[in-house]
Steps between C-alpha positions, in 0.01 A plus 500: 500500500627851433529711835188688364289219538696367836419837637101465457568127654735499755188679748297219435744209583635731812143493684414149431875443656387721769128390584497164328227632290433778226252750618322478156251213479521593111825477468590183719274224452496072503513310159464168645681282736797666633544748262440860481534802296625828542357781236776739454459811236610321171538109646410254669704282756373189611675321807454341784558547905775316611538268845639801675240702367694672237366557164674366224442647138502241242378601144414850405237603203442769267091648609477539131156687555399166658257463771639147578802241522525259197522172581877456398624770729299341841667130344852657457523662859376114645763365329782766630395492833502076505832529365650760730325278788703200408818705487476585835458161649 
């Protein structure tokens, strides 16, 4: 990302590393088992909380004027976050 666009994101990440949370219902929400997203103002991370409660970032998406995830994006954060979670053991 170009430090433009870190700028507009770096807030976001900060609170939920503060609170745990976003403030935002809009812009922090569940997909489905384990994984959420995190609107930012052009993408979209998706990620996971951690077992020390961190939240780890693993795939980020273009909004593209979309109003939801594809498919391929939700699949390709599963996969990264399986894989980092056998690295670690």
């Amino acid at each position: 990302m170009r430090p433009p666009e870190q700028a507009k994101v770096l807030p976001v990440f900060r609170r939920i590393a503060e609170t745990g949370r976003h403030p935002s219902i809009l812009r922090f929400k569940k997909i489905e088992d384990g994984l959420w997203e995190v609107k930012g103002d052009r993408f979209r991370f998706i990620g996971a909380y951690g077992a020390r409660g961190e939240f780890i970032v693993a795939h980020r998406a273009r909004n593209k004027q979309r109003r939801f995830l594809w498919q391929p994006d939700i699949v390709t954060a599963a996969r990264v976050l399986r894989e980092d979670a056998e690295g670690r053991r």
